[in-house]
BAKELUM-724431 format. One line per field, with one value per residue: chain; z, x, y of N, C-alpha, C, O in turn; residue number from 0. Coordinates in nm, 3 decimals. Layout:
BEGIN
ch A; ...
npz Z; ...
npx X; ...
npy Y; ...
capz Z; ...
capx X; ...
capy Y; ...
cpz Z; ...
cpx X; ...
cpy Y; ...
opz Z; ...
opx X; ...
opy Y; ...
i NUM; ...
# end
This chain:
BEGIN
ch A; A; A; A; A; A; A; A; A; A; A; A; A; A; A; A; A; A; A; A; A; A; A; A; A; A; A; A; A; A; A; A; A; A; A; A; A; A; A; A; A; A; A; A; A; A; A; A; A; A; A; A; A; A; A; A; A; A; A; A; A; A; A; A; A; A; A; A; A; A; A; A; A; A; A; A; A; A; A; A; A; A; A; A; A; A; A; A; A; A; A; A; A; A; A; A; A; A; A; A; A; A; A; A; A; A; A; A; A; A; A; A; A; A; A; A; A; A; A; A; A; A; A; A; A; A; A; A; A; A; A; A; A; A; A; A; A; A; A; A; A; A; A; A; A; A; A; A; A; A; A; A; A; A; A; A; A; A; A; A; A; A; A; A; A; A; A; A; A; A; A; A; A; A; A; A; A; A; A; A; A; A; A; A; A; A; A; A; A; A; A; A; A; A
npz -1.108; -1.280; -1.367; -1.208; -1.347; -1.422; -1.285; -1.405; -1.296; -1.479; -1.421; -1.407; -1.228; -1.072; -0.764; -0.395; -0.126; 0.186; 0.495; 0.767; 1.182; 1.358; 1.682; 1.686; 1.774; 1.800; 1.537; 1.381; 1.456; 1.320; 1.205; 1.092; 1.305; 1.465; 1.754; 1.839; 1.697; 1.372; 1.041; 0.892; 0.562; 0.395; 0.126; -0.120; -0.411; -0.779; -0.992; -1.291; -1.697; -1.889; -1.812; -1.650; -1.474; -1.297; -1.063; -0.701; -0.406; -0.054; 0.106; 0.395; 0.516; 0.633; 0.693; 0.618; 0.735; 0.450; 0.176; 0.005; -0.057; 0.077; 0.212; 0.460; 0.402; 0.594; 0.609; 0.379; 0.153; -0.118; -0.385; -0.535; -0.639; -0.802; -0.781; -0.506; -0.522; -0.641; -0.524; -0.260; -0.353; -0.439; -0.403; -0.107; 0.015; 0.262; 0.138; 0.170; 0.135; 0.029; 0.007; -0.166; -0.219; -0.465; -0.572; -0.748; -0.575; -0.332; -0.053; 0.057; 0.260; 0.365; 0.562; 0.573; 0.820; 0.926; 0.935; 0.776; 0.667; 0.567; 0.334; 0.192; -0.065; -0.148; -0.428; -0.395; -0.450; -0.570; -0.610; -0.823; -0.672; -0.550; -0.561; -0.519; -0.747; -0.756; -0.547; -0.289; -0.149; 0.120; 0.256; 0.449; 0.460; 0.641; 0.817; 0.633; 0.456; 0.138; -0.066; -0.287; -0.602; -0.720; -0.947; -1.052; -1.233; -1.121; -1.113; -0.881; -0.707; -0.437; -0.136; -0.015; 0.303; 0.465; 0.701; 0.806; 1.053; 1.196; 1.480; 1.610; 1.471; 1.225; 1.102; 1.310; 1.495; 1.354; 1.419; 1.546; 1.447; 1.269; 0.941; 0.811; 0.556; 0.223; -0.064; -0.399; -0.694; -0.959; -1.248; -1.229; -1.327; -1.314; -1.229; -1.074; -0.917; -1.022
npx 1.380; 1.166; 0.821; 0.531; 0.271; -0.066; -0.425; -0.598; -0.375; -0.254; -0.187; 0.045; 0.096; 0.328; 0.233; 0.276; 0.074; -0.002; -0.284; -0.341; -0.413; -0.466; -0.495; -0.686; -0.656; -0.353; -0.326; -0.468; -0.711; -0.932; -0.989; -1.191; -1.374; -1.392; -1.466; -1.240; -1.042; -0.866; -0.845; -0.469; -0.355; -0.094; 0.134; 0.387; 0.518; 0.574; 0.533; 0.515; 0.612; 0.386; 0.270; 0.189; 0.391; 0.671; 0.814; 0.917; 0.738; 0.618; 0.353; 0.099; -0.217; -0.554; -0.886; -1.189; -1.469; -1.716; -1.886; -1.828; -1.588; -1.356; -1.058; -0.771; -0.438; -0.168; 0.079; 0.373; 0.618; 0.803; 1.051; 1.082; 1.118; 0.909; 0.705; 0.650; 0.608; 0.371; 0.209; 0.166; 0.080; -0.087; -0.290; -0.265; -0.153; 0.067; 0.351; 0.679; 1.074; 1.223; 1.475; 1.416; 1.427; 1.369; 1.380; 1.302; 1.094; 1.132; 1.154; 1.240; 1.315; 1.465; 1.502; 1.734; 1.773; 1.721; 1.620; 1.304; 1.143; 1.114; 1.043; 0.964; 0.781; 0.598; 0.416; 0.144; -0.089; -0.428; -0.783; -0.863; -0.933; -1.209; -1.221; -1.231; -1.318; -1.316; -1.240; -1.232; -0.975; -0.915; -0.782; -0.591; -0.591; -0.441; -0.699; -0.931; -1.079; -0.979; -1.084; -1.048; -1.085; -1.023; -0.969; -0.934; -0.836; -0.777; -0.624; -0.565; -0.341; -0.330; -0.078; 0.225; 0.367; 0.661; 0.737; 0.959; 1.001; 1.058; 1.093; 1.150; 1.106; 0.854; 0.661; 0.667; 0.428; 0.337; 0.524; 0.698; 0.415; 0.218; 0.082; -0.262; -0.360; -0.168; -0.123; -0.067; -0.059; -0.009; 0.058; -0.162; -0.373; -0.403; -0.632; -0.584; -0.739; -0.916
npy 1.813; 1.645; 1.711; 1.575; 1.404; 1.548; 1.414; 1.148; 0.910; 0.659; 0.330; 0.034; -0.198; -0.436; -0.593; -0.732; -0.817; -0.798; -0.877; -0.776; -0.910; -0.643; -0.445; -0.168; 0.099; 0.072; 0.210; 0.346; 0.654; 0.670; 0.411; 0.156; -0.127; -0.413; -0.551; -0.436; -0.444; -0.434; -0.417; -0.423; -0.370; -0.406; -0.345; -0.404; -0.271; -0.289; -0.039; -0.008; -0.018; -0.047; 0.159; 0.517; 0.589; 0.461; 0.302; 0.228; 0.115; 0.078; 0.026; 0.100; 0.055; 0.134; 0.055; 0.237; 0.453; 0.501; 0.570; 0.386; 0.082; 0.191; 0.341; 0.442; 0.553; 0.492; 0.503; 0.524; 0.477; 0.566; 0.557; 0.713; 1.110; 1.224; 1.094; 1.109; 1.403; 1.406; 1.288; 1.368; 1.642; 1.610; 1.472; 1.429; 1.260; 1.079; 1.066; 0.958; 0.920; 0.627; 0.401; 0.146; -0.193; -0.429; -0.789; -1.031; -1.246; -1.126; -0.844; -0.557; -0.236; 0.044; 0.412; 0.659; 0.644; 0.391; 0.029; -0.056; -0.236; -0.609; -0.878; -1.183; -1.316; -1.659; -1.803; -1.994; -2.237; -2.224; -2.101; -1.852; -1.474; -1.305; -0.950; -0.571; -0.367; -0.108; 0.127; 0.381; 0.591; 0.827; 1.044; 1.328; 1.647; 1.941; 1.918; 1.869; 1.699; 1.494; 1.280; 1.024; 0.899; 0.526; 0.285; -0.044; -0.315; -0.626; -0.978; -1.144; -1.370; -1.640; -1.647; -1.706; -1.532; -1.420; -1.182; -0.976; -0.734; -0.441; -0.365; -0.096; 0.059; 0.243; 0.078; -0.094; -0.199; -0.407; -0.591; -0.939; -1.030; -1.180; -1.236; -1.290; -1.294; -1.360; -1.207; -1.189; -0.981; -0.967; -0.792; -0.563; -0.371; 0.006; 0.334; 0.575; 0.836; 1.127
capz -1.098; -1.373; -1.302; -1.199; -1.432; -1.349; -1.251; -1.338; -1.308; -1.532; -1.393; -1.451; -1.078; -1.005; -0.565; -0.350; -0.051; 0.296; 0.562; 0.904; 1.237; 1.482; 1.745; 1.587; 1.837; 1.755; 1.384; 1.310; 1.551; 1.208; 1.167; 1.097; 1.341; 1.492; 1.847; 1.912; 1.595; 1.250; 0.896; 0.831; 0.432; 0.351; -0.017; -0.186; -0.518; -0.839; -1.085; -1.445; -1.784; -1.964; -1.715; -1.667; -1.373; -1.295; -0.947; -0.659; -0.292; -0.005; 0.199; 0.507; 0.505; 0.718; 0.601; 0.681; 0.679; 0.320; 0.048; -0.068; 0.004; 0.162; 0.318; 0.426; 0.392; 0.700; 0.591; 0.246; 0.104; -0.243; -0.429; -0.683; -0.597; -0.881; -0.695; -0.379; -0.483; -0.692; -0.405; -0.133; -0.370; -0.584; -0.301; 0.052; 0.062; 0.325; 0.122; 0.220; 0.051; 0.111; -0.047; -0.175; -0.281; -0.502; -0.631; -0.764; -0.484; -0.220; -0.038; 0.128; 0.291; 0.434; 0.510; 0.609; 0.996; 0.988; 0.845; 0.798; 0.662; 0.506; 0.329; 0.084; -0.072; -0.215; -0.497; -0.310; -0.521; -0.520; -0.696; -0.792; -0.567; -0.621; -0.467; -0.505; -0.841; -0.708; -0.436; -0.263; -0.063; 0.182; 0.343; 0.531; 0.444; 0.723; 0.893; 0.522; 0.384; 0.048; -0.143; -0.419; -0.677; -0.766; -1.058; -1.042; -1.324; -1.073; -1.067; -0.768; -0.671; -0.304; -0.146; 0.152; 0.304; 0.557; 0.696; 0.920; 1.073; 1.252; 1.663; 1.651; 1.320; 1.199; 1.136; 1.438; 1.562; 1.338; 1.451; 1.570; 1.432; 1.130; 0.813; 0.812; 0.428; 0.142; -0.175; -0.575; -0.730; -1.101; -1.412; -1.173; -1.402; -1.175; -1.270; -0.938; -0.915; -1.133
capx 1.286; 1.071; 0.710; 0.465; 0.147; -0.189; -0.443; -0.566; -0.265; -0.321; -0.089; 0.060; 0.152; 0.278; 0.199; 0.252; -0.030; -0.041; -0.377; -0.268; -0.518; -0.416; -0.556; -0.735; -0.587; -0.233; -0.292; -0.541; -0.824; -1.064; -1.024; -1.295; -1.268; -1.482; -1.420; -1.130; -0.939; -0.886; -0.717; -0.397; -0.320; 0.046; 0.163; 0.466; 0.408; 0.645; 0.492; 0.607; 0.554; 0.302; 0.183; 0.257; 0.551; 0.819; 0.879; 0.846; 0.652; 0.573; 0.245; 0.033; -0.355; -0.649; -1.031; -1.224; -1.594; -1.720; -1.969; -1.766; -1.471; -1.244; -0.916; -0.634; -0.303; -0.109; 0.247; 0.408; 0.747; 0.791; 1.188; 1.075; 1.070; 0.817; 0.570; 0.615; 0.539; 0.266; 0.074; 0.162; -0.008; -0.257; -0.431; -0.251; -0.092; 0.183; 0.475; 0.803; 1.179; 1.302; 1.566; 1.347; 1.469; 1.293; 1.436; 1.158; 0.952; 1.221; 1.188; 1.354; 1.278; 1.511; 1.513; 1.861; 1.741; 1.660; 1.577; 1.168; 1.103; 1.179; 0.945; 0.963; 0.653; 0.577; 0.332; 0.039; -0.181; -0.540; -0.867; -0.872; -0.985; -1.278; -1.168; -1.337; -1.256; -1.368; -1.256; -1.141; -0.837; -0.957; -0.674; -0.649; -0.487; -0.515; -0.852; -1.018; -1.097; -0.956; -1.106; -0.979; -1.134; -0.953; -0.999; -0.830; -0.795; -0.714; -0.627; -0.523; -0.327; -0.289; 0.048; 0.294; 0.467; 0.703; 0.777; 1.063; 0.974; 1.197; 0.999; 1.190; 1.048; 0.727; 0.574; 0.664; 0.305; 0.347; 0.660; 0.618; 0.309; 0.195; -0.044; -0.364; -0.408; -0.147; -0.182; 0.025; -0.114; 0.062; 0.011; -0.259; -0.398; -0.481; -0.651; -0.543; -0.749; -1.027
capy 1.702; 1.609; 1.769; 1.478; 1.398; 1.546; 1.308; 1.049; 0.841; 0.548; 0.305; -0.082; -0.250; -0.604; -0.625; -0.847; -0.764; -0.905; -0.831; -0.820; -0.838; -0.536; -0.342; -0.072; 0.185; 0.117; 0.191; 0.511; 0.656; 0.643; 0.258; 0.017; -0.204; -0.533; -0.642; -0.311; -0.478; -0.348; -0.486; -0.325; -0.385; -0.363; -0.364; -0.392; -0.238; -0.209; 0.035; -0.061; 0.039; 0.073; 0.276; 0.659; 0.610; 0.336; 0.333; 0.133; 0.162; 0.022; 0.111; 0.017; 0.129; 0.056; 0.052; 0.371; 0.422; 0.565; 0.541; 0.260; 0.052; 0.283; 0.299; 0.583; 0.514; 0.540; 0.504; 0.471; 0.501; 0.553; 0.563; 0.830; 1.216; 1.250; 1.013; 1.153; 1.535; 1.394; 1.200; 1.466; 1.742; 1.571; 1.371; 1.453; 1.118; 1.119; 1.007; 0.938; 0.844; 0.540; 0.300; 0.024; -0.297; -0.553; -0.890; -1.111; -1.179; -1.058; -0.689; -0.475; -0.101; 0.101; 0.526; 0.680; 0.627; 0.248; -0.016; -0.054; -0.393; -0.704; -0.996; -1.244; -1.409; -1.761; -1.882; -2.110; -2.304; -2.185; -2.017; -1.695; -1.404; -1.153; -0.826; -0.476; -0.276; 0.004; 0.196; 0.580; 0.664; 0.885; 1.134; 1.426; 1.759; 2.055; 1.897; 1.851; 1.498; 1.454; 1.145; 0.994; 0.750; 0.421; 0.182; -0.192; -0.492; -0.759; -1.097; -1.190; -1.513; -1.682; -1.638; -1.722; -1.442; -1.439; -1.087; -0.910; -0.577; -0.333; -0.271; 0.020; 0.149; 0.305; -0.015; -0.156; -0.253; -0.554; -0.662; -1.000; -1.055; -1.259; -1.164; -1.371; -1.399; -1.302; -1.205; -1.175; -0.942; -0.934; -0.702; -0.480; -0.183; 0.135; 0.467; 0.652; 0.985; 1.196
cpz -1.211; -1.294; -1.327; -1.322; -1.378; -1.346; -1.372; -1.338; -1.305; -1.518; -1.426; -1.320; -1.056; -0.807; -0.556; -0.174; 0.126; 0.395; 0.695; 1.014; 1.356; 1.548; 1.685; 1.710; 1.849; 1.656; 1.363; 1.406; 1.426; 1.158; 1.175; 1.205; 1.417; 1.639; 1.924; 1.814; 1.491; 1.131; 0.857; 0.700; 0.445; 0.220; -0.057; -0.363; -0.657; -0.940; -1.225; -1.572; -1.845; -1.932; -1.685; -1.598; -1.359; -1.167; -0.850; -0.474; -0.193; 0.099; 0.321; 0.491; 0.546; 0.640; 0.703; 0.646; 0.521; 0.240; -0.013; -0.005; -0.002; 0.275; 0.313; 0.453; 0.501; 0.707; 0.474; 0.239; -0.019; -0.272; -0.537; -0.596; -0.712; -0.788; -0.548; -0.404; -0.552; -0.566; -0.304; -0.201; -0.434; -0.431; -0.134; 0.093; 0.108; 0.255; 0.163; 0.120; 0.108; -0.047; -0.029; -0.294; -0.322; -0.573; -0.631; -0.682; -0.310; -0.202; 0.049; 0.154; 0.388; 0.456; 0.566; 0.752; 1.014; 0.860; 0.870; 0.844; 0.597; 0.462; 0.166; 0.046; -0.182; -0.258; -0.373; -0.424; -0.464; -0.615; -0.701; -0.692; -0.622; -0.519; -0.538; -0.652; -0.857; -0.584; -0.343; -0.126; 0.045; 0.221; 0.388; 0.484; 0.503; 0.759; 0.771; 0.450; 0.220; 0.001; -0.283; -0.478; -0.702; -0.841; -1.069; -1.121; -1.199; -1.090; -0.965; -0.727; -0.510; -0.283; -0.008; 0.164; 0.469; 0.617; 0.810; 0.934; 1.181; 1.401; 1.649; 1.490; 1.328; 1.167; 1.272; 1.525; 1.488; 1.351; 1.552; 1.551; 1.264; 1.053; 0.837; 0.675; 0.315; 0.020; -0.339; -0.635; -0.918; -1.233; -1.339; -1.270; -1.301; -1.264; -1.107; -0.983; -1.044; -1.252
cpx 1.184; 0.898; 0.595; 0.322; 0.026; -0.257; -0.601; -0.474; -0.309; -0.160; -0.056; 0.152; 0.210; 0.314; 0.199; 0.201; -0.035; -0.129; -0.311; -0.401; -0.431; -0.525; -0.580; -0.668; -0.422; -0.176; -0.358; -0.650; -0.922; -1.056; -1.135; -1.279; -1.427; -1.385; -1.218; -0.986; -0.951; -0.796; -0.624; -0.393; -0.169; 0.083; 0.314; 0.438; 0.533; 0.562; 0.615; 0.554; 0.487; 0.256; 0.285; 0.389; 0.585; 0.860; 0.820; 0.788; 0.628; 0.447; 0.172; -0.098; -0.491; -0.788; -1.074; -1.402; -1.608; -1.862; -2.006; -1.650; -1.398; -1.119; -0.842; -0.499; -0.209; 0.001; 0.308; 0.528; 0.745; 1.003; 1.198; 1.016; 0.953; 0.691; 0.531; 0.555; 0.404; 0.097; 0.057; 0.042; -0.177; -0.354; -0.413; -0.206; 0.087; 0.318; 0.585; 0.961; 1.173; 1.389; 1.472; 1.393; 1.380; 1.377; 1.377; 1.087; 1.048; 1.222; 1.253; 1.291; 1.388; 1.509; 1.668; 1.844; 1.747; 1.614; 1.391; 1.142; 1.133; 1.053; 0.977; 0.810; 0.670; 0.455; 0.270; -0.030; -0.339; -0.644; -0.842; -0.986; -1.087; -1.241; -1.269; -1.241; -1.236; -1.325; -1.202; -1.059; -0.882; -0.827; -0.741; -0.567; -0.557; -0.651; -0.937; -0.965; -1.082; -0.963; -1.099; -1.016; -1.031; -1.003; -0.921; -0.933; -0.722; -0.699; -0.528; -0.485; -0.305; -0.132; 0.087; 0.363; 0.523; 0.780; 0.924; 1.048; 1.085; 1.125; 1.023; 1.131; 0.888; 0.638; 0.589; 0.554; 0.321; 0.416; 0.607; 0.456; 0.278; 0.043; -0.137; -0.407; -0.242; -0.189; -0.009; -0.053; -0.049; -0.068; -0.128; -0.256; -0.467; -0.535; -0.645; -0.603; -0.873; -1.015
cpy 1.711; 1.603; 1.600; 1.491; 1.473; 1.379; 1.307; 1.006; 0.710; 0.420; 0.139; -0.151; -0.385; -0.590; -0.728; -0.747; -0.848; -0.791; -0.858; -0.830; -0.763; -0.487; -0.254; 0.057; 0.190; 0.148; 0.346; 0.495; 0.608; 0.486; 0.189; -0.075; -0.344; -0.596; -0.542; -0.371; -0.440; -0.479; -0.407; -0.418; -0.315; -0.400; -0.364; -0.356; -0.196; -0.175; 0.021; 0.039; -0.071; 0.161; 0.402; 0.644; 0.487; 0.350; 0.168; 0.189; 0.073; 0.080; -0.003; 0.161; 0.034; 0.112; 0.152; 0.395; 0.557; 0.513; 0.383; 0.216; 0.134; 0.288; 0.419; 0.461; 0.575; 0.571; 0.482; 0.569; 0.470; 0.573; 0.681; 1.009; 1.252; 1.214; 1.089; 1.324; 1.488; 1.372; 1.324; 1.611; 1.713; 1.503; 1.354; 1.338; 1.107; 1.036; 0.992; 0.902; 0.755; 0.461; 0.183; -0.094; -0.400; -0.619; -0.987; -1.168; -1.161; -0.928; -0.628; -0.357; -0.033; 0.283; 0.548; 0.658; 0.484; 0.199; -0.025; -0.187; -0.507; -0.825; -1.078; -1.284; -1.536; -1.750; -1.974; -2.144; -2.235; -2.139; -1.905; -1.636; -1.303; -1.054; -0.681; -0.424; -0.182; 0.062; 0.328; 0.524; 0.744; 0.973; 1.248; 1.574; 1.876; 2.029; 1.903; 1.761; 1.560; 1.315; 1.133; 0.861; 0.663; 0.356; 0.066; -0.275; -0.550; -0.852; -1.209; -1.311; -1.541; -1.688; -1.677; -1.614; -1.425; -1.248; -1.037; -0.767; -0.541; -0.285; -0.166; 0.104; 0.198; 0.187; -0.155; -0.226; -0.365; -0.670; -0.800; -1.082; -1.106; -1.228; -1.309; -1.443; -1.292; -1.301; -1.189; -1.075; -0.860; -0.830; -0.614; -0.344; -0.073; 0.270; 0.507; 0.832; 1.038; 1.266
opz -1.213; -1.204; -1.431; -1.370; -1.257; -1.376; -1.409; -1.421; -1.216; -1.587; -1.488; -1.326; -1.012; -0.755; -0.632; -0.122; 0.145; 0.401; 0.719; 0.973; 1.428; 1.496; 1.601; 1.629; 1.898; 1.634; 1.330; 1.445; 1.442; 1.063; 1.289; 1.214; 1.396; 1.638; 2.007; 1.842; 1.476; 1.145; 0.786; 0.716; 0.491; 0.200; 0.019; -0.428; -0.649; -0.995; -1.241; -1.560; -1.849; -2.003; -1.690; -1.654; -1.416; -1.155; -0.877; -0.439; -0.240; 0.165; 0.335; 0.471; 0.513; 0.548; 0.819; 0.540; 0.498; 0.269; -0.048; 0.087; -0.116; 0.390; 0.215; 0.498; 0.498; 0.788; 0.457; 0.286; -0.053; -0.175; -0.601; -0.525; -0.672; -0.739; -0.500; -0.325; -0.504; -0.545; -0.274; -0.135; -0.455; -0.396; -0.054; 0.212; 0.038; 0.320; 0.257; 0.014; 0.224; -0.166; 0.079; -0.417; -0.237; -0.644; -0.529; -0.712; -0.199; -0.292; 0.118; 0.079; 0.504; 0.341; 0.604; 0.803; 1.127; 0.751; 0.984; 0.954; 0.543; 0.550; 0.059; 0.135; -0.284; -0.183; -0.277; -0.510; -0.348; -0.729; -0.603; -0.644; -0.718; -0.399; -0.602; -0.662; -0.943; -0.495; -0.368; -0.037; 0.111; 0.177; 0.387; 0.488; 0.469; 0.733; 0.802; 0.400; 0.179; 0.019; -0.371; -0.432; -0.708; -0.816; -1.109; -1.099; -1.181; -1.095; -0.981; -0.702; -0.453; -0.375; 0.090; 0.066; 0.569; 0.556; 0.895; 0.843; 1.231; 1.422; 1.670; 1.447; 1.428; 1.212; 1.298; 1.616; 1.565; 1.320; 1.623; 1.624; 1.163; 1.100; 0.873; 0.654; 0.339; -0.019; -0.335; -0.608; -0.965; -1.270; -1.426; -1.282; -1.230; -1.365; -1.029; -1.048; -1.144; -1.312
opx 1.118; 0.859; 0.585; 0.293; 0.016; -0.203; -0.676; -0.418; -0.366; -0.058; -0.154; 0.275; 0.126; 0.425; 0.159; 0.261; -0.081; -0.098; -0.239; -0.503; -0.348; -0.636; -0.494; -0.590; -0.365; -0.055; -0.292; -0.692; -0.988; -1.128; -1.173; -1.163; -1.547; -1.280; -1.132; -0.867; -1.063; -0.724; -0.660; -0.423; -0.140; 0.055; 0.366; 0.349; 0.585; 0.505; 0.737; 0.483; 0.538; 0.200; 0.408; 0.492; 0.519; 0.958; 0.750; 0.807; 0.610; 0.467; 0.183; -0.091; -0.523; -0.790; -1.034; -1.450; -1.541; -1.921; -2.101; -1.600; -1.363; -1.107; -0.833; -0.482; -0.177; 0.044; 0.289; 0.544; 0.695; 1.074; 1.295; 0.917; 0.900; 0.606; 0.421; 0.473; 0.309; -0.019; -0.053; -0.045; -0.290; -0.471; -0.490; -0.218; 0.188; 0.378; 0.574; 0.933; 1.130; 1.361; 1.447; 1.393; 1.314; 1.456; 1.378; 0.970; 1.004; 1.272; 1.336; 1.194; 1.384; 1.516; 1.724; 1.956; 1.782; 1.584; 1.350; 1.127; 1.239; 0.974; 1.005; 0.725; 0.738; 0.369; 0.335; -0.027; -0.361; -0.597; -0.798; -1.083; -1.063; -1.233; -1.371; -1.120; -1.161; -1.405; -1.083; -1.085; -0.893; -0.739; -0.859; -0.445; -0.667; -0.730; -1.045; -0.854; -1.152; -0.870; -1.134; -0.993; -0.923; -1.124; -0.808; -1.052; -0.605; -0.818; -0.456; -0.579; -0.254; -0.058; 0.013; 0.426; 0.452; 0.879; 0.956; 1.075; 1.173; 1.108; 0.927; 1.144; 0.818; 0.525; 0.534; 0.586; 0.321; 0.396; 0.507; 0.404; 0.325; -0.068; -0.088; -0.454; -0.221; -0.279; 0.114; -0.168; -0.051; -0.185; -0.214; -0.174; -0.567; -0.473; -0.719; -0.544; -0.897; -1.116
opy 1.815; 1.527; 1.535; 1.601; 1.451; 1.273; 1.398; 1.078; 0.648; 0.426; 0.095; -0.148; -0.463; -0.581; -0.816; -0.653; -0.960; -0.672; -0.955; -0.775; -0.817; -0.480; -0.230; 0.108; 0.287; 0.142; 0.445; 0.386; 0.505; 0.454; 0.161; -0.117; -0.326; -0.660; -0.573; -0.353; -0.390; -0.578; -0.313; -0.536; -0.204; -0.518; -0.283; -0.411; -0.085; -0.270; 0.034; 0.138; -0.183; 0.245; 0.402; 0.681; 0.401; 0.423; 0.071; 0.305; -0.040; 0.183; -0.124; 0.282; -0.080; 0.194; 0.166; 0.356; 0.657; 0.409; 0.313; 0.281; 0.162; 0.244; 0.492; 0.348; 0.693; 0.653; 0.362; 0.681; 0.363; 0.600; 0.723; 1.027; 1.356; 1.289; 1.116; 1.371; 1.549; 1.407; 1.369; 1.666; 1.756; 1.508; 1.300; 1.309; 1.118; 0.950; 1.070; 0.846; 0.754; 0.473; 0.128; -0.083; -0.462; -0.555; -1.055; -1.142; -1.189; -0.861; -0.687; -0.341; -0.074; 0.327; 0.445; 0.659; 0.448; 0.249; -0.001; -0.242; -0.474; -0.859; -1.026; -1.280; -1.524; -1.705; -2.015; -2.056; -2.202; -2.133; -1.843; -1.695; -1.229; -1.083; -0.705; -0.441; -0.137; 0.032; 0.348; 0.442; 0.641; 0.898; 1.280; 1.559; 1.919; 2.119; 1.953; 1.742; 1.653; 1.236; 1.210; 0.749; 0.722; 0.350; 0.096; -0.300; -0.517; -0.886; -1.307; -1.386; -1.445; -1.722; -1.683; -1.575; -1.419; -1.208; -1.119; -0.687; -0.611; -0.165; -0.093; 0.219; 0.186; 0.200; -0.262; -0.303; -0.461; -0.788; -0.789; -1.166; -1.054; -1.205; -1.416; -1.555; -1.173; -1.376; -1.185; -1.111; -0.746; -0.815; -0.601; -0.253; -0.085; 0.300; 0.447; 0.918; 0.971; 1.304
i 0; 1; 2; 3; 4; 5; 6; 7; 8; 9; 10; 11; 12; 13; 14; 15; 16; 17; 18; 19; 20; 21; 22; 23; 24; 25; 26; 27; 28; 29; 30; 31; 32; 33; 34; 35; 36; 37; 38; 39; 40; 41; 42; 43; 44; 45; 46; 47; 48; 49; 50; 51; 52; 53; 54; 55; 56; 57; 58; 59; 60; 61; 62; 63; 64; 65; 66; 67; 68; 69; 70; 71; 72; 73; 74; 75; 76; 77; 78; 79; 80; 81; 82; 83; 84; 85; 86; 87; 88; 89; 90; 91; 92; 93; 94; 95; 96; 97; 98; 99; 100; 101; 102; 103; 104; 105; 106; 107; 108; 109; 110; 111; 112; 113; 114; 115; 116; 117; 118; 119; 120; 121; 122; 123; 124; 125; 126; 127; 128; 129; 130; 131; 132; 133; 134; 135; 136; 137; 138; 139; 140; 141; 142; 143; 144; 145; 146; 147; 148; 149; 150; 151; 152; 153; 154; 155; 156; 157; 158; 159; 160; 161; 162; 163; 164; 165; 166; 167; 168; 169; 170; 171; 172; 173; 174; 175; 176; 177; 178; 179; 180; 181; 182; 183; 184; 185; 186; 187; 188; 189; 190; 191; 192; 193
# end
């Protein structure tokens, strides 16, 4: 395996993003939450070049209290063993394999157990979005908080997205259940890490 980068990891993303509203107790005890509900964030994410790695990912991550905007990452599947020892050592971020399929704005997730998830997204007409440029990761490794800076170039477009989740899977709490706002999130520049 080709030894991962130190950090930072200066990266080049196009996402497509959908907010969900859940019960904050079927997602993470440390959730934010308003009224015993929380925001899960789910991403689809292909990492391109110019940026250090080439891979692709899918994640789910709820907002956490902090300094600053803050969120852990509850679940993520990456397709690259580089990525995954990187995240697991550099910042305690529970990675995973999976077989991830992208075909321009069509996805796919599967691990050898199951399938995860499934979503397409559509273009919407709209203004752009201001979003945070700024913000830490939070995780956990052995009962000690590991936080991790972030840096984002956004420009964010409005989107439709229609999803298919797996009940019987790990994101299963959203099964049935529909995103509140999506997002596009093309040519995203990241510095991931210090």
């Amino acid at each position: 395996m080709t030894p991962y980068p130190p950090q930072p990891w200066n990266l080049v993303a196009d996402a497509h993003v959908s907010i969900w509203r859940v019960p904050a107790r079927e997602v993470h005890p440390g959730a934010l939450s308003v009224a015993g509900y929380t925001s899960v964030f789910t991403a689809w994410i292909a990492y391109r070049e110019p940026g250090q790695l080439s891979y692709h990912e899918l994640l789910a991550a709820v907002p956490v209290r902090g300094p600053r905007t803050t969120c852990t990452i509850t679940q993520i599947w990456v397709d690259s063993e580089v990525s995954l020892a990187g995240g697991r050592e550099l910042w305690a971020i529970p990675k995973d394999l999976a077989a991830l399929q992208f075909t321009d704005r069509t996805f796919t997730a599967a691990t050898g157990d199951d399938w995860i998830a499934t979503a397409a997204f559509t273009p919407r007409p709209g203004s752009p979005l201001a979003l945070p440029g700024r913000f830490d990761v939070l995780q956990d490794r052995d009962g000690t908080p590991v936080r991790t800076p972030v840096g984002a170039k956004i420009r964010p477009a409005l989107a439709a997205a229609d999803w298919t989740v797996n009940a019987r899977g790990p994101l299963g709490y959203l099964a049935g259940r529909r995103p509140f706002l999506s997002l596009a999130l093309p040519a995203t520049v990241l510095r991931f890490g210090a």
